[in-house]
C-alpha positions as CSV (number, residue, x, y, z in Angstrom):
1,X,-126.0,-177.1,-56.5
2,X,-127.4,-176.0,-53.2
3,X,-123.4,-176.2,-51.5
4,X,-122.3,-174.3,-54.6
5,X,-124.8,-171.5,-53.8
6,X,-123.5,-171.3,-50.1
7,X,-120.2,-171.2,-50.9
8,X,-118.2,-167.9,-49.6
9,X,-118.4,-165.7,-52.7
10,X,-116.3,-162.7,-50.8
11,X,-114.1,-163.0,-48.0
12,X,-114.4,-160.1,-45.2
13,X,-110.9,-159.0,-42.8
14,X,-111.2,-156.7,-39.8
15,X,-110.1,-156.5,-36.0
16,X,-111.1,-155.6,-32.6
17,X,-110.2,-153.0,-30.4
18,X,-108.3,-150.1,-31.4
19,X,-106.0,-151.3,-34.6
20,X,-106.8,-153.8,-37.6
21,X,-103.3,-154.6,-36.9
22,X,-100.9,-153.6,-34.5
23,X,-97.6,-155.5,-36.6
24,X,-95.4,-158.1,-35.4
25,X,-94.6,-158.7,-32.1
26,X,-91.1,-157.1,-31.5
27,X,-90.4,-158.7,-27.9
28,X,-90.2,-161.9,-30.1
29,X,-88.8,-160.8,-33.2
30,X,-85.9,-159.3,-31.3
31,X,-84.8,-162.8,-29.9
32,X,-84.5,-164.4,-33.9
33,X,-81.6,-164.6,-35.8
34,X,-81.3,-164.0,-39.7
35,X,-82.2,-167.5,-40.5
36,X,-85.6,-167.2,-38.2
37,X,-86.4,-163.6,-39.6
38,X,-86.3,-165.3,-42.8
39,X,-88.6,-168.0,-42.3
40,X,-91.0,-165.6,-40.3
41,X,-91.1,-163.3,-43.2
42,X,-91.8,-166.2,-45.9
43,X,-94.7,-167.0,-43.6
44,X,-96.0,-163.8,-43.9
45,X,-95.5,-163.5,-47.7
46,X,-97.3,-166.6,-48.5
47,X,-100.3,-165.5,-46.3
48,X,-101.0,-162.5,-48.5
49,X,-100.3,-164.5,-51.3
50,X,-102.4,-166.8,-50.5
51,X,-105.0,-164.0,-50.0
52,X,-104.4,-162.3,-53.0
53,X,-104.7,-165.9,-54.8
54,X,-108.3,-167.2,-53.4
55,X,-111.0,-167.1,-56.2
56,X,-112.9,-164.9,-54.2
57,X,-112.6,-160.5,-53.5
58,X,-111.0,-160.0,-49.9
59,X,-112.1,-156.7,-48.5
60,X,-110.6,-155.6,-45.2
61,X,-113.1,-153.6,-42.9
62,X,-109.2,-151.4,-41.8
63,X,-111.0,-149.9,-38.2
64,X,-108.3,-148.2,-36.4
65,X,-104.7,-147.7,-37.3
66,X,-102.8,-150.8,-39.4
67,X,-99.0,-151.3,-38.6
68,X,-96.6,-152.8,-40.7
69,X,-97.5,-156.4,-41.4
70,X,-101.0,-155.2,-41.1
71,X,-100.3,-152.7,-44.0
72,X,-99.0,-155.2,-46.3
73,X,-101.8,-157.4,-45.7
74,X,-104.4,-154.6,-46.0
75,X,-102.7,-151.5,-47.4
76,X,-103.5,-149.4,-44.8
77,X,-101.8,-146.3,-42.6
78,X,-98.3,-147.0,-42.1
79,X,-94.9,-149.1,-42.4
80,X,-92.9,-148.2,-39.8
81,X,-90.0,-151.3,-39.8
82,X,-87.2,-148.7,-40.3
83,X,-87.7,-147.4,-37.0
84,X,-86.9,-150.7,-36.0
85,X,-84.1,-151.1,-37.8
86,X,-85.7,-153.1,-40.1
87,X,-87.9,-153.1,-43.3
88,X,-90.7,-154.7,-44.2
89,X,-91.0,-158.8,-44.9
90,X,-94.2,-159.4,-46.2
91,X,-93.9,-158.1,-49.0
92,X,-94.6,-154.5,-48.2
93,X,-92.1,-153.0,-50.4
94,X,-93.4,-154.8,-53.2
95,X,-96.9,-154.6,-52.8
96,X,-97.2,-151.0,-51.8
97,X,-95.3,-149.4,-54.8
98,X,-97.7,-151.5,-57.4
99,X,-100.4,-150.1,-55.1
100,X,-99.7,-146.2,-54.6
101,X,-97.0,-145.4,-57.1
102,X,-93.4,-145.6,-56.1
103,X,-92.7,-142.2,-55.1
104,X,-95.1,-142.3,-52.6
105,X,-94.7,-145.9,-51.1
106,X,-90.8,-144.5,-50.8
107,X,-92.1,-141.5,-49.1
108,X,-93.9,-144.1,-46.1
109,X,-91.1,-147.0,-46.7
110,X,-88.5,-144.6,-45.9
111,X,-89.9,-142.2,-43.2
112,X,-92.2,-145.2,-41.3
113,X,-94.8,-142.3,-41.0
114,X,-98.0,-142.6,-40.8
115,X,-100.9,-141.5,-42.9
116,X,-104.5,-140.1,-42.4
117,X,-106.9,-142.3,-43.6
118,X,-108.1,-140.1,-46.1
119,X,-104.7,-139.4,-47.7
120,X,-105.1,-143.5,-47.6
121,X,-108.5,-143.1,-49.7
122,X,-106.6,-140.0,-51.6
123,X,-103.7,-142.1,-52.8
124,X,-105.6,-145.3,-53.7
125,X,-104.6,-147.0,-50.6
126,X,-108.2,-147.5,-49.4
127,X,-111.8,-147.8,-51.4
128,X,-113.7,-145.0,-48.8
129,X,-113.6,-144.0,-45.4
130,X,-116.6,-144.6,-42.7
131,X,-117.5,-143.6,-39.2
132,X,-116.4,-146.7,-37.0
133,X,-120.1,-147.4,-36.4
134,X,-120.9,-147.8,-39.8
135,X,-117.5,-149.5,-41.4
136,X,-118.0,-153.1,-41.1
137,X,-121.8,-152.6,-43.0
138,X,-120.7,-150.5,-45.4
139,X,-118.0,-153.2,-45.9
140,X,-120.6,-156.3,-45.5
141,X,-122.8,-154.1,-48.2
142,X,-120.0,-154.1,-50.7
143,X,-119.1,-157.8,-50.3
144,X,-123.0,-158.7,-50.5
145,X,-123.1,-156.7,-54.0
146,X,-120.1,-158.7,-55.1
147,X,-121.6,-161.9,-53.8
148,X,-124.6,-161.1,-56.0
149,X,-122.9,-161.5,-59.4
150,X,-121.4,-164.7,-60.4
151,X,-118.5,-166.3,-58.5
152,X,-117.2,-167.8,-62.0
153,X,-117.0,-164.6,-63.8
154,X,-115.5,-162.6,-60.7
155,X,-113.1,-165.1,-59.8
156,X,-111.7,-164.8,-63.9
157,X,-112.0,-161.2,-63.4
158,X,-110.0,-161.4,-59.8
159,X,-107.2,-162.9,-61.8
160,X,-107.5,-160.8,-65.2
161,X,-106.4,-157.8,-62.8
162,X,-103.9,-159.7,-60.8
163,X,-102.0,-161.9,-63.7
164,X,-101.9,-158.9,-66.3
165,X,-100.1,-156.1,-63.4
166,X,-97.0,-157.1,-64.2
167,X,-97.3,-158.2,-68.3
168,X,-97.1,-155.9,-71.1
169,X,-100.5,-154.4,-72.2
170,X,-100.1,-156.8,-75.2
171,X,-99.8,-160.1,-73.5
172,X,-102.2,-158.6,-70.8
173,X,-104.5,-158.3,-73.1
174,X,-104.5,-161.8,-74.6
175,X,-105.0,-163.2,-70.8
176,X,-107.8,-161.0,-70.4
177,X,-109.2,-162.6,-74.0
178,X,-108.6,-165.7,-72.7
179,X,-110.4,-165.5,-69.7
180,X,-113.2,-164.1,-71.3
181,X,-113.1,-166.7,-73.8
182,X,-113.4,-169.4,-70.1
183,X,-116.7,-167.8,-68.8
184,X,-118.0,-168.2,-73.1
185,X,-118.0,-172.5,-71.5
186,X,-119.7,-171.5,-68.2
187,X,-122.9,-171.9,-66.9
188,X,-123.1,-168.9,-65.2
189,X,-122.7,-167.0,-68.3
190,X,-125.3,-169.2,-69.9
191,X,-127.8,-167.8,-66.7
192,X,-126.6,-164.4,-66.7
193,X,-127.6,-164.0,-70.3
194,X,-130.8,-165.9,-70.2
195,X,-132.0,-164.2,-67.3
196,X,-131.2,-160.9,-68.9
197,X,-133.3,-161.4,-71.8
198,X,-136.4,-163.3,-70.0
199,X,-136.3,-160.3,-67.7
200,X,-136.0,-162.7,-64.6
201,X,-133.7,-163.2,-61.4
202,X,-130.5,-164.7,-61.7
203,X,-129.5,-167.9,-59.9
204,X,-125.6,-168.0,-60.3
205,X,-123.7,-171.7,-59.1
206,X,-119.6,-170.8,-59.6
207,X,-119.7,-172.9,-62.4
């Protein structure tokens, strides 16, 4: 019970220096044929899938400017891989549209411009925007709120949101039942409850 309780219950992403992510490297990226641009993208694309898939939140802490695989991994300021010649192969041109609408993923798909990080907040791109001295606590704050509630229920709530995007609201709604009808069985719902109604703190294990 005690490894349970110290297990991550949020995951926290940022950088140093002056971007979160400055994008590939283009010096090596130039030397790769189709076949190797393939692979390297498929690497990418299973990293933020595996991101998106881990039981637990995964807040990025964005300080400074995020460049193309950096945006698709964070949602961030800019996608700039047609000025390369190229577009993105992360899966930014899937991700971003479900993100920000299509016209406006378009709009920084096509053009490779960047954005203000309050037209980032302003579109949805970004949760709020915060003086550099003060981003990574405001983002520690936010993941220690999450970590407060229980990992069971925000894992099933993690992938009510991600598994119903792309259903109809029908069958999106039966997986949301469904996973409601999982944390009915847990323990954690049994402590939430209890320590609701007996007025006392609640000790959550992720099970």
């Amino acid at each position: 019970d005690e490894v349970r309780r110290r297990a991550p219950r949020a995951l926290v992403l940022t950088g140093e220096g002056r971007f979160f992510c400055a994008g590939a490297d283009i010096r090596e990226m130039a030397a790769m044929d189709g076949r190797e641009l393939y692979d390297w993208a498929l690497l990418g694309s299973r990293l933020n899938t595996n991101l998106e898939e881990l039981p637990m939140p995964v807040l990025a802490a964005v300080n400074g400017m995020a460049l193309g695989g950096g945006c698709e991994l964070a949602a961030s300021f800019a996608v700039p891989e047609v000025t390369l010649g190229t577009i993105c192969g992360a899966g930014g041109t899937q991700r971003l549209p479900r993100l920000i609408g299509e016209t406006r993923a378009k709009e920084m798909i096509f053009t490779g411009r960047e954005i203000t990080a309050e037209t980032a907040r302003e579109w949805g791109l970004v949760n709020g925007v915060f003086t550099a001295g003060s981003l990574l606590e405001e983002t520690l704050n936010l993941a220690d709120e999450i970590a407060r509630n229980s990992p069971y229920a925000v894992a099933r709530a993690k992938r009510s949101v991600n598994g119903g995007r792309e259903m109809l609201l029908e069958e999106a709604l039966e997986w949301e039942r469904s996973l409601f009808g999982e944390c009915g069985e847990s323990r954690d719902r049994k402590e939430g409850m209890t320590a609701f109604l007996e007025k006392q703190p609640r000790i959550f294990t992720g099970e």
